[in-house]
C-alpha positions in Angstrom: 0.0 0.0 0.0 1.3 3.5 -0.8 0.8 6.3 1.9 0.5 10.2 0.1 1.4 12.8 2.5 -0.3 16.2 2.6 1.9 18.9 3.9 -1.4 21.2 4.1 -3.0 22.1 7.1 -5.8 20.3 7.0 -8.5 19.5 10.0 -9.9 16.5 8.4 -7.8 14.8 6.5 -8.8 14.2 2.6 -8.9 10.9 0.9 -7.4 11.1 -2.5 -6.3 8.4 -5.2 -3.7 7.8 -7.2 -4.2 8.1 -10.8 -3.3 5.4 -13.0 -0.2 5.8 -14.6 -0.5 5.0 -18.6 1.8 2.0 -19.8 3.4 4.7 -22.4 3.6 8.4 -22.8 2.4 9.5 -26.5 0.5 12.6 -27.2 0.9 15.6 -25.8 3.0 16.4 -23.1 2.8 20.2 -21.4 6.0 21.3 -19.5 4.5 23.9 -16.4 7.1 26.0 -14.7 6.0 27.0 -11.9 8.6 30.2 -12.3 10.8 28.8 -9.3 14.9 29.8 -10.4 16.1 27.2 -12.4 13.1 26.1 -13.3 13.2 26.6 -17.0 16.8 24.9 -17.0 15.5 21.9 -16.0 12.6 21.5 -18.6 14.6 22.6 -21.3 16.8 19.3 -20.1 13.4 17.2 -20.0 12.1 18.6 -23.2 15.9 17.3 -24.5 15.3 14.2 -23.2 11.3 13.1 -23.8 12.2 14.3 -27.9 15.1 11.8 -27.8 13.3 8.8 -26.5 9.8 9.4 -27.4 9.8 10.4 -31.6 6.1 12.0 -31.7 5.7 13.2 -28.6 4.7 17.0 -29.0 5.5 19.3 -25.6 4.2 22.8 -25.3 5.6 24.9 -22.5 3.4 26.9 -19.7 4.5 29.3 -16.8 2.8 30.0 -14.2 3.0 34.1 -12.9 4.7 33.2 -9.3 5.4 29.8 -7.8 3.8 31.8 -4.6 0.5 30.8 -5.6 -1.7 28.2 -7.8 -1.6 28.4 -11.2 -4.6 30.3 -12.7 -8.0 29.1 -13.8 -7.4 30.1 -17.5 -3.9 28.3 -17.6 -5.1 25.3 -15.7 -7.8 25.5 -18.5 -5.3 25.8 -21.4 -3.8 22.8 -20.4 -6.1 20.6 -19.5 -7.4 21.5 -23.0 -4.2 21.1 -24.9 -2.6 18.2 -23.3 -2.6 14.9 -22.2 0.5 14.7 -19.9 1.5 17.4 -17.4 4.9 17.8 -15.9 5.7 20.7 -13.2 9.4 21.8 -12.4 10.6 22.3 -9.1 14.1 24.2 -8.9 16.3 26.2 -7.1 
């Protein structure tokens, strides 16, 4: 059994599930920076390296404004309409 923590602050803890993972990434991939420094370094490695091993795949790349807050509605939107894998980068 897998155990996901929640570093929120939460009073009643929330029961979530793990998506299923797919048994290949094809499609549409969208790279999100979440505008942390180095962020951008990062996916431009990743972008290097799912165009080497996966011929097809298309990426588009997203920013968020600030990692300080949630992405907003309209870019969530944009992505969710555009793609069919999501990858955020974390940096510093």
């Amino acid at each position: 059994m897998l155990t996901i923590m929640d570093p929120t602050n939460e009073s009643v803890p929330v029961t979530r599930q793990i998506t299923p993972r797919p048994e290949q990434i094809k499609g549409r991939v969208a790279l999100l920076d979440i505008s942390k420094p180095r962020g951008s370094v990062l996916l431009d490695r990743l972008e290097e390296a799912l165009l080497q091993r996966l011929p097809g795949v298309e990426i588009s790349r997203y920013a968020k404004p600030t990692f300080a807050k949630p992405a907003p509605e309209a870019l969530r939107q944009e992505i969710a309409a555009n793609a069919d894998f999501v990858v955020e980068a974390l940096a510093d």
